[in-house]
C-alpha positions as a printed Julia matrix, in Angstrom:
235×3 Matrix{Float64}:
  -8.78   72.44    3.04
  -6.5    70.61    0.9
  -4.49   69.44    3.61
  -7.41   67.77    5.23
  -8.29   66.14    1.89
  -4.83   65.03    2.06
  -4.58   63.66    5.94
  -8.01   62.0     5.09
  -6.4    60.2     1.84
  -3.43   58.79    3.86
  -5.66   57.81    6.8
  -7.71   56.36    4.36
  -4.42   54.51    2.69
  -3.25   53.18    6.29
  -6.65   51.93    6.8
  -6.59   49.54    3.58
  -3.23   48.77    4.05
  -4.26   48.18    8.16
  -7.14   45.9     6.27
  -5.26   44.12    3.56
  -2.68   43.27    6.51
  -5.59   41.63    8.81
  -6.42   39.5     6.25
  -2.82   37.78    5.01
  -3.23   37.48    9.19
  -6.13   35.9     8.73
  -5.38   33.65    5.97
  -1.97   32.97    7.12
  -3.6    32.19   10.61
  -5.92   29.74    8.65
  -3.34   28.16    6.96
  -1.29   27.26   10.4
  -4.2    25.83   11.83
  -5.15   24.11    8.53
  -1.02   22.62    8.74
  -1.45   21.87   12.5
  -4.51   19.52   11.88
  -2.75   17.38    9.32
  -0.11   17.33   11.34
  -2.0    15.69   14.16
  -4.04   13.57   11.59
  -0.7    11.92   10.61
   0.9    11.62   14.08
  -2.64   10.11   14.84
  -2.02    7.71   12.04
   1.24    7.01   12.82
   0.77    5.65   16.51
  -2.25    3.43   15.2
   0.23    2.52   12.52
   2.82    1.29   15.65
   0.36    0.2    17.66
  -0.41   -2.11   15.2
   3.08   -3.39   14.35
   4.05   -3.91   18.06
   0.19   -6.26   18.2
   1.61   -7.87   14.99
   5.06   -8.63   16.17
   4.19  -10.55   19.08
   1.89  -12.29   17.27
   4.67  -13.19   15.11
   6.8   -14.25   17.76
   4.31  -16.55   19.49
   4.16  -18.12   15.76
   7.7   -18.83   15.64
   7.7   -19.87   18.56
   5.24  -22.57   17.73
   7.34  -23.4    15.15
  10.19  -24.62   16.77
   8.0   -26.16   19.68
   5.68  -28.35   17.3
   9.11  -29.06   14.6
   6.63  -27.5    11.79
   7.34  -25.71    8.71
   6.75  -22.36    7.53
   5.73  -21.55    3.25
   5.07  -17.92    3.07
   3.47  -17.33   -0.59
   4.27  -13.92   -1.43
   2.85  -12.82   -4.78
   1.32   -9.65   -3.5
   3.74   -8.61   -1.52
   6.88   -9.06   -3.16
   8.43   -6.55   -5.29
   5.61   -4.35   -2.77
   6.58   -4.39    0.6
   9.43   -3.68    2.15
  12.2    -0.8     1.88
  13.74   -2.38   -1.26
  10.87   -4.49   -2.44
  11.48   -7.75   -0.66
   8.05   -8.43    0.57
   7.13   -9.58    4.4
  10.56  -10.47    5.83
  11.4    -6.87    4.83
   8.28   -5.25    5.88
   8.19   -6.82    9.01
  11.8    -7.49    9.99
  11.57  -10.93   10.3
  14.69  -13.02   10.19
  14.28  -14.49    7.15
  15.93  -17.83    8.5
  12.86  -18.49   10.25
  11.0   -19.39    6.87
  11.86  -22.68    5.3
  10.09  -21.79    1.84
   9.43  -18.85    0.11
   7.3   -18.48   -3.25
   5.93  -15.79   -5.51
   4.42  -15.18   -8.65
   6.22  -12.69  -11.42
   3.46  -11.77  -12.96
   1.88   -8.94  -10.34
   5.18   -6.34   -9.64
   7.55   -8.21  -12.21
   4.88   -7.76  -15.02
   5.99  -11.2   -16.82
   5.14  -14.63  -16.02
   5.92  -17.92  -14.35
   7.06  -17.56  -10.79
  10.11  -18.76   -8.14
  10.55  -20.1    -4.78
  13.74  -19.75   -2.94
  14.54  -21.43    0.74
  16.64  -24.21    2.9
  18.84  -26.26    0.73
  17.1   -29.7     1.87
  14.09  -28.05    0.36
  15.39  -26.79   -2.64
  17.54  -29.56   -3.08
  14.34  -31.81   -3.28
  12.35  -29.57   -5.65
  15.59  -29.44   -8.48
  15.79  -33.0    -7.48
  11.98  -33.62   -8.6
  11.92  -30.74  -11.26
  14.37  -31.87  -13.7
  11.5   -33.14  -16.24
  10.18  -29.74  -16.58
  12.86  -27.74  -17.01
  12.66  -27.6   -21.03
   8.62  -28.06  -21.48
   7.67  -25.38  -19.03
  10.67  -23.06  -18.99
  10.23  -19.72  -19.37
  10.13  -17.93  -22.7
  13.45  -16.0   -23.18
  11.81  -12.5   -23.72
   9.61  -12.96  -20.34
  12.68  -13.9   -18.49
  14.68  -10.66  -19.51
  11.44   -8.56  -19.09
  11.53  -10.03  -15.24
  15.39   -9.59  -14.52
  15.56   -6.1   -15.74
  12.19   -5.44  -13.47
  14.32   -7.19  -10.78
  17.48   -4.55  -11.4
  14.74   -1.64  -11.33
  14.1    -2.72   -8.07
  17.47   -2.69   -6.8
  19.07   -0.07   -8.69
  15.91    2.68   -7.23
  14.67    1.67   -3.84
  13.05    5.11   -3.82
  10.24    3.83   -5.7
   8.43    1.76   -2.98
   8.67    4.68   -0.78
   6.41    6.75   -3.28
   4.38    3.63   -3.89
   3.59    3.16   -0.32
   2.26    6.81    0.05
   0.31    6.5    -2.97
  -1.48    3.73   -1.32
  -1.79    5.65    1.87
  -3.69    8.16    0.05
  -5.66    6.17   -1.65
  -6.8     4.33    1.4
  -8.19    7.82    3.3
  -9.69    8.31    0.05
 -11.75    5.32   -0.17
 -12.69    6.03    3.2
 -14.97    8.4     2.36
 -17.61    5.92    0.2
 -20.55    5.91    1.54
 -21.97    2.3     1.81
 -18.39    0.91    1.5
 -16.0    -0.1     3.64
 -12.04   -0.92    2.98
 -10.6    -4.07    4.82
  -6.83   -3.63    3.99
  -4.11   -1.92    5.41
  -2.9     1.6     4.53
   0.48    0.73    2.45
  -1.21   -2.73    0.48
  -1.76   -1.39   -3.21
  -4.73   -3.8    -3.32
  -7.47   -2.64   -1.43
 -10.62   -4.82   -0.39
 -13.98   -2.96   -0.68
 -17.34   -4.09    1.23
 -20.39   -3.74    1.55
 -21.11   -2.31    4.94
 -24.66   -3.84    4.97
 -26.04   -6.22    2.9
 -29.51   -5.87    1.08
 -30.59   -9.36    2.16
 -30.74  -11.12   -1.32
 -27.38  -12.34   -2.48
 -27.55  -11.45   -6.15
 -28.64   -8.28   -5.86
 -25.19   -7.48   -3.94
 -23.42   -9.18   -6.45
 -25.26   -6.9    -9.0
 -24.22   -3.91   -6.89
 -20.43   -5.03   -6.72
 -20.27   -5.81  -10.6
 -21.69   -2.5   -11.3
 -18.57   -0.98   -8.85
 -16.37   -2.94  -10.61
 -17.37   -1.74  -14.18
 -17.46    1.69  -13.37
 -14.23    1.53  -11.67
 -12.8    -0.19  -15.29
 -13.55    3.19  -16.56
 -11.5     5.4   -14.43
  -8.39    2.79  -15.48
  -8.56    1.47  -11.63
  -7.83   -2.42  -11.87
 -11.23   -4.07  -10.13
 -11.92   -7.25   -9.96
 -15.18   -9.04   -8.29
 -14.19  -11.79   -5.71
 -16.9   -13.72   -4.24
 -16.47  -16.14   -0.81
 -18.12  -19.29   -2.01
């Protein structure tokens, strides 16, 4: 009698442990597939991500192209990008691997990444040549305050001295992106690795102030959360 009380109990033992082993099977069987999707989500991403670049590139190219054919010049302003895009920061050339001898003038603000003020421009020396040739009267009554300019070169050695951070910036703004996908009623008109993202409306009410009303009432709540928003209307 005893014995089969004791058989039963161990049967009954493998049986749980038979159970509890299913379901780390189960779990860990969810958690493959669960791996496997995002997986293919991001390879998904990836390609469109290429795709893109290769449609952007030769776009590029025929630009250049058109450079050299019609003797024009190219200004690329770059106060959104720079000290953004780029493996260390340097803004579209970077991104994009253009050959920065292409561009005859390049300009930027330092008061988005930098977080001071004033701005530069850098490009060919007939250009720059000209501009320090037709600058010298401002160089005292609009120079830049000696505490903003330190603030800006130590931003500037930041940049250089940890690269790293614009790869962690850049998935931040990936994440972001997928994020805002989800809002119903809104749709995001930026790419997936610009920190500033462009929300619409995906259909208008008919009456233009009560979409403005909408957006400014978006824009306030967002001020709450500490997200930088900002209302920008097409005139």
């Amino acid at each position: 009698m005893l014995k089969g009380i004791n058989n039963l109990e161990r049967n009954i033992n493998e049986l749980m442990e038979l159970k509890n082993t299913t379901r780390e099977l189960r779990e860990a069987y969810t958690s493959f597939n669960s791996q496997i999707d995002q997986a293919e989500e991001r390879i998904t991403e990836v390609e469109e991500q290429l795709n893109e670049i290769k449609r952007e590139g030769k776009i590029r190219e025929k630009r250049v192209k058109l450079k050299y054919k019609y003797k024009a010049r190219i200004f690329l302003e770059e106060s959104l990008s720079f000290g953004v895009l780029g493996e260390h920061g340097r803004g579209v050339t970077e991104h994009y691997g253009i050959n920065i001898d292409y561009i005859d003038l390049i300009s930027a603000n330092v008061e988005n990444a930098l977080a001071s003020v004033g701005g530069f421009c850098f490009g060919r020396y007939f250009v720059i040549d000209h501009q320090r040739l037709s600058g010298q009267g401002y160089c005292f009554s609009a120079s830049l305050p000696p505490l903003l300019a330190a603030a800006a070169i130590e931003a500037l050695n930041i940049m250089e001295e940890n690269p790293g951070i614009f790869a962690v910036l850049k998935e931040k703004c990936r994440q972001i992106h997928k994020a805002l996908q989800g809002i119903s009623g809104l749709k995001v008109v930026e790419e997936t690795f610009s920190p500033a993202f462009h929300l619409q409306l995906e259909e208008s009410s008919g009456a233009h102030e009560q979409d403005v009303r909408l957006l400014q009432e978006i824009v306030d709540q967002s001020q709450g959360f500490a997200i930088l928003a900002r209302l920008v209307l097409n005139s």
